[in-house]
C-alpha positions in Angstrom: 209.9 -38.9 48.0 207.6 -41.3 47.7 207.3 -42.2 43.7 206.2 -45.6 41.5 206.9 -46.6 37.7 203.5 -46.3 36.1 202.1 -48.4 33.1 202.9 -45.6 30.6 206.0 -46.8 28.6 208.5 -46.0 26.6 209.8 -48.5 24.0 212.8 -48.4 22.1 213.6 -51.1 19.6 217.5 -51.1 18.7 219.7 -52.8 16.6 223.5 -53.0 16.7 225.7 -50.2 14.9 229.6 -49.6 14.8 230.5 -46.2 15.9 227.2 -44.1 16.6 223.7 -43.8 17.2 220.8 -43.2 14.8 217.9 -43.5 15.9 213.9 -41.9 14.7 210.9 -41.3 16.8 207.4 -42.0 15.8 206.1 -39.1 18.1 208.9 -36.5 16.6 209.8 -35.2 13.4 213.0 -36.0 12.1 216.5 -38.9 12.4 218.6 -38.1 14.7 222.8 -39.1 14.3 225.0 -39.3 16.8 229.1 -40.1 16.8 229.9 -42.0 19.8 232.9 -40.0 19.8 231.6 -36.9 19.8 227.9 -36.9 20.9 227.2 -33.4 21.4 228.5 -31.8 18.0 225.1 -31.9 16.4 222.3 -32.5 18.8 219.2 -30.6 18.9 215.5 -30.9 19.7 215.4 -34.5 21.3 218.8 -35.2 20.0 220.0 -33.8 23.0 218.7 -36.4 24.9 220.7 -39.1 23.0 223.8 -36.9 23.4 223.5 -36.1 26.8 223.0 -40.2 27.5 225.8 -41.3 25.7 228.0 -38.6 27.4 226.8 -39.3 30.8 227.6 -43.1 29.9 231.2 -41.7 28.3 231.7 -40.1 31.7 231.1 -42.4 34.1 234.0 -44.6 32.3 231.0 -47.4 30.6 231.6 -48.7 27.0 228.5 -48.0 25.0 228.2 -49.5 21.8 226.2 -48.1 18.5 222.5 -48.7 17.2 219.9 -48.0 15.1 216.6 -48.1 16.5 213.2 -46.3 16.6 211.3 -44.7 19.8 207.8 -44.3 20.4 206.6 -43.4 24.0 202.7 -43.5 25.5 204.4 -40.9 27.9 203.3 -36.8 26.5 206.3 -34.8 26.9 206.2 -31.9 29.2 203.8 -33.5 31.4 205.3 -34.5 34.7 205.5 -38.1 34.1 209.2 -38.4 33.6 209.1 -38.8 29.8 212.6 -38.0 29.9 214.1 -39.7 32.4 212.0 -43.0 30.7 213.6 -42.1 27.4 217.4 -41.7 29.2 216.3 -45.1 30.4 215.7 -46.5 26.9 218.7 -45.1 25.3 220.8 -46.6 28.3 220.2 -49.7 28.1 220.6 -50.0 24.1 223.9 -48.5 24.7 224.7 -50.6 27.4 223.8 -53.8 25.9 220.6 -54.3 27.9 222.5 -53.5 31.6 221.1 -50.5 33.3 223.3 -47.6 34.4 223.3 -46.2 38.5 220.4 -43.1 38.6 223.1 -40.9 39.3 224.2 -41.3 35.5 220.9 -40.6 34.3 220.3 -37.5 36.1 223.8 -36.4 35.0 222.3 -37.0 30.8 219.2 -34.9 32.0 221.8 -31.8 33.3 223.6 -32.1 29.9 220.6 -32.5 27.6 218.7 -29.5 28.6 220.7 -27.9 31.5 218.0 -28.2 34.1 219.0 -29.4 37.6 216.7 -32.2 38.1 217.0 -34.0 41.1 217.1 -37.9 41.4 213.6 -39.1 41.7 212.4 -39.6 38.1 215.8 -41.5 37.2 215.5 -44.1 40.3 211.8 -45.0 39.8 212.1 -45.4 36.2 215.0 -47.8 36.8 214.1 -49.4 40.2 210.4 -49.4 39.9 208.6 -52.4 41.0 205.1 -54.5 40.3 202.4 -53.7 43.2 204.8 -51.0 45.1 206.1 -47.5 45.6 209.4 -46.5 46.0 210.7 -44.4 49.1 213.8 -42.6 48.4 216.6 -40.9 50.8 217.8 -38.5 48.5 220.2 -37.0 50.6 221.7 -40.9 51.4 220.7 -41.5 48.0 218.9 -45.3 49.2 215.6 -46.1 48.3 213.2 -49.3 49.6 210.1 -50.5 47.7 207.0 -49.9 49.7 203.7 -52.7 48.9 200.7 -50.3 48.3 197.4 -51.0 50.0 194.5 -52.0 47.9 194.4 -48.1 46.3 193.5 -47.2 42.5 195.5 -44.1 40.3 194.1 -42.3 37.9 196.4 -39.7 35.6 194.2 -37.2 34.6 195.8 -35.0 31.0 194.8 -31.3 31.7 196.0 -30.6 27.9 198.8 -28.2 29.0 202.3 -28.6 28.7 205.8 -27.1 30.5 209.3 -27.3 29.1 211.7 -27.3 32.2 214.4 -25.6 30.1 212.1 -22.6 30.4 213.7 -21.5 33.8 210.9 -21.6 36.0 212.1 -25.2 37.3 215.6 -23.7 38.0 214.4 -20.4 39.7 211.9 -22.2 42.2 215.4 -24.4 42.9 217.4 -21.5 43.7 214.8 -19.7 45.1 214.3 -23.2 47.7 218.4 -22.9 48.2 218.1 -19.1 49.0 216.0 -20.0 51.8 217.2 -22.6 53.1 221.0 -20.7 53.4 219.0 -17.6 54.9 220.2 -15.4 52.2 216.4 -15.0 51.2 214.1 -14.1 54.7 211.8 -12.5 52.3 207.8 -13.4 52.9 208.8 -15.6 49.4 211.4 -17.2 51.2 209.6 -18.3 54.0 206.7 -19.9 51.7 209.6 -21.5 50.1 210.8 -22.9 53.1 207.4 -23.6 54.7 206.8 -25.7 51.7 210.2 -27.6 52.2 209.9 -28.4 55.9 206.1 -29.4 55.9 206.6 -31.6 52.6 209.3 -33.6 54.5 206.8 -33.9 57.0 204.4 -35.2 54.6 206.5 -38.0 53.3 207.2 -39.3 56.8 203.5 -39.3 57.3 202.9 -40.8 53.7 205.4 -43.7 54.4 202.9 -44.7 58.1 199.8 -44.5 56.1 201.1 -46.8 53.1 202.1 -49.1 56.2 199.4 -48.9 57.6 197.7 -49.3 54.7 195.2 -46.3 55.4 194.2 -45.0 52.3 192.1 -42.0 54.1 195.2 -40.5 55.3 196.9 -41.0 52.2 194.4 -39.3 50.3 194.3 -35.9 52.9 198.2 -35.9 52.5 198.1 -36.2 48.7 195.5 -32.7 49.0 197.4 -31.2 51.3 201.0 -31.8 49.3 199.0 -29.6 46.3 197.9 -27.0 48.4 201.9 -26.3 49.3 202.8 -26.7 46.0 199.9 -23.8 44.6 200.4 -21.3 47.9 204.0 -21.9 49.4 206.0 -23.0 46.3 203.8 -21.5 43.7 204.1 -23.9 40.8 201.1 -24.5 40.1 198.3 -23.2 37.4 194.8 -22.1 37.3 193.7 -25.1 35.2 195.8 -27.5 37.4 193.9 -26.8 40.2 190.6 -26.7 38.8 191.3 -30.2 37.6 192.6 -30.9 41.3 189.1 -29.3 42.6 186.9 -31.7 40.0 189.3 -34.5 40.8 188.3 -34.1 44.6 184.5 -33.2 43.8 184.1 -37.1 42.1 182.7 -39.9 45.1 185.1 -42.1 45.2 188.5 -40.2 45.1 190.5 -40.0 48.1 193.2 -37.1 47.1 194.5 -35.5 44.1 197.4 -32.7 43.6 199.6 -32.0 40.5 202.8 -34.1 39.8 206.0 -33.6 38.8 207.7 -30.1 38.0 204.3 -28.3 37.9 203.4 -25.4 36.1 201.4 -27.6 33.4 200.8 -30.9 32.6 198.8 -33.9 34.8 197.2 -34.5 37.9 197.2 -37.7 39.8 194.3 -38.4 41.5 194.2 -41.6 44.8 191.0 -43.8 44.4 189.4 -46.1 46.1 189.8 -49.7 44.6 187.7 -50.5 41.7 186.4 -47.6 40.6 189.4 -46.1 38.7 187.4 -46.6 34.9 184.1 -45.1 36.5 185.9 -42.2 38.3 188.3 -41.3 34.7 185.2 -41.4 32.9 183.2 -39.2 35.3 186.5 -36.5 35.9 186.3 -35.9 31.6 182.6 -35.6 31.9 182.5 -33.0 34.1 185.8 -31.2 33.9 185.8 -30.5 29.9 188.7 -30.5 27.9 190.8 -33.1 30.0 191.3 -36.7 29.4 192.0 -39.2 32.0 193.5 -43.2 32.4 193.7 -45.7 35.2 197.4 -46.2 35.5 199.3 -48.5 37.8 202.4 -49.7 39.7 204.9 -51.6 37.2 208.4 -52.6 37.2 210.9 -50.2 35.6 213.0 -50.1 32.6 214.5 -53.4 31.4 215.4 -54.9 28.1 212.9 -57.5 26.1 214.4 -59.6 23.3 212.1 -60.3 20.3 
C-alpha cells in the first residue's frame, strides 16, 4: 500500500477535564459525553468514535486524561479519505496529552466504533504521514518507509456520493477476499476476488519502481489499471465513480485516475502532471457536472499545535 497524508485536516481544539470527554462538532448535530470509565454506555452517531478511542487507549494499558474541546474537519465523511481514522487521530492525541498512540490502537477504536474490519493503512498515514512523500507499508510485517514523490500534482475530485462502511458491503468484499484466498470460494467470484488480490500486489511493487524512478507515466497507467480491478475483479465500484474516472482521464494533462478508499461512493484521485493541478480541477467540474474538485498534497500527519 502505497498511501500519503493529504492537506485536508481535521482539527480538534481541547481543553483539560477531570474524568470524561465532552466534546461538539461544528459539522454534526449535537454534544457528545463520555465517562472515561465507562466509554461505551452512551455513544451513538459519532460518539462512537470517541468511545471506541478512549477504549482502544484503555486497552492498550495508556492513561488518557479528560477534555472538552470542539471538532471541525475539511474531510466529508463517507468519502474514502480516512475521515475517521483523522478524527481517531485527533481524539488520541487530546487524550494522550499530545503523544500519538501505535496505528495498531487506532485501527482497534475503528473495529469498536462501527464494527468494520478496517485494515491498517488509513491509521499509519494519518499518523506517520510526511511533507513531499508517500508512505509504503508492509502490512503483513506491519513496517512502513516514506517514499519522496517525483515532481507529480493530485487532485481529489468530490463525486457528491457518499458510503457508510457499517453498511456491510466493506465486510462482505473482506470475507469474500478471505474465501478465496483459503479456497473455500473457487467460484468465477472468487477467482475475480483473487485476481484482484494477486495483480494489486503486483501493482504496488511496480508503483514503489516508478515513484523511484520517478516516472510519472508509469505511475499514472498503474493508478488506471488499479481502478479497473477494483470496478471488474473486486466490484466496489459505482456507475458515477467511473464516469468521473473516465472524465478524469479524458482532461490533457492527467496521467491516471481510479477511486480511493473503500469504494462504493465517495472521491476519485486523479495523478497530474506538475503545475496544472488548478487548471485540470477547474476543467474535471466543467465538464463532468455535479462534481467538485481540489488540488491536494503530501503533508505531515497528525500532531499536536499549542495556541
Amino acid at each position: 500500500m502505497i498511501p500519503f497524508a493529504c492537506d485536508l485536516e481535521s482539527v480538534l481544539v481541547a481543553v483539560p477535564l477531570e474524568d470524561e470527554v465532552i466534546v461538539s462538532s461544528l459539522d454534526q448535530p449535537g454534544e457528545v459525553r463520555i465517562s472515561l470509565e465507562h466509554p461505551g454506555d452512551a455513544a451513538v452517531g459519532w460518539g462512537r468514535y470517541v468511545a471506541g478511542v478512549v477504549e482502544a487507549l484503555r486497552e492498550a494499558g495508556l492513561r488518557v486524561r479528560g477534555f472538552r474541546g470542539a471538532i471541525w474537519s475539511s474531510i466529508p465523511a463517507g468519502s474514502g479519505l480516512s475521515s475517521s481514522a483523522a478524527l481517531e487521530a485527533v481524539l488520541a492525541l487530546a487524550l494522550l496529552n499530545g503523544v500519538a498512540p501505535a496505528a495498531e490502537v487506532l485501527q482497534r477504536a475503528e473495529h469498536l466504533a462501527v464494527g468494520v474490519p478496517c485494515g491498517i493503512m488509513d491509521q499509519v498515514a494519518v499518523l506517520h504521514g510526511r511533507q513531499g512523500h508517500a508512505l509504503a507499508i508492509d502490512c503483513a510485517a506491519m513496517t512502513w518507509q516514506t517514499l519522496p514523490l517525483p515532481p507529480v500534482g493530485f487532485v481529489v475530485v468530490d463525486t457528491d456520493t457518499r458510503r457508510r462502511l457499517e453498511d456491510g458491503r466493506y465486510a462482505a468484499r473482506r470475507i469474500e477476499a478471505e474465501d478465496a484466498i483459503a479456497g473455500r470460494d473457487t467460484t468465477d467470484r472468487g477467482e475475480r476476488r483473487l485476481r484482484h488480490l494477486r495483480t494489486e500486489n503486483d501493482r504496488v511493487r511496480l508503483f514503489l519502481d516508478a515513484i523511484t524512478r520517478g516516472d510519472v507515466e508509469a505511475m499514472g497507467d498503474l493508478i488506471n489499471a488499479t481502478h479497473r480491478s477494483l470496478r471488474d475483479d473486486f466490484e466496489v465500484s459505482s456507475p458515477r465513480l467511473d464516469r468521473t474516472v473516465e472524465a478524469a482521464r479524458n482532461q490533457t494533462d492527467c496521467l491516471g485516475a481510479r477511486l480511493v478508499g473503500a469504494g462504493f461512493a465517495g472521491f476519485v484521485l486523479a495523478l497530474v502532471r506538475a503545475g496544472s493541478e488548478a487548471d485540470f480541477a477547474r476543467q474535471v467540474e466543467e465538464r463532468a457536472p455535479g462534481v467538485r474538485a481540489r488540488p491536494v498534497v503530501a503533508v505531515d500527519g497528525a500532531g499536536e499545535v499549542a495556541l
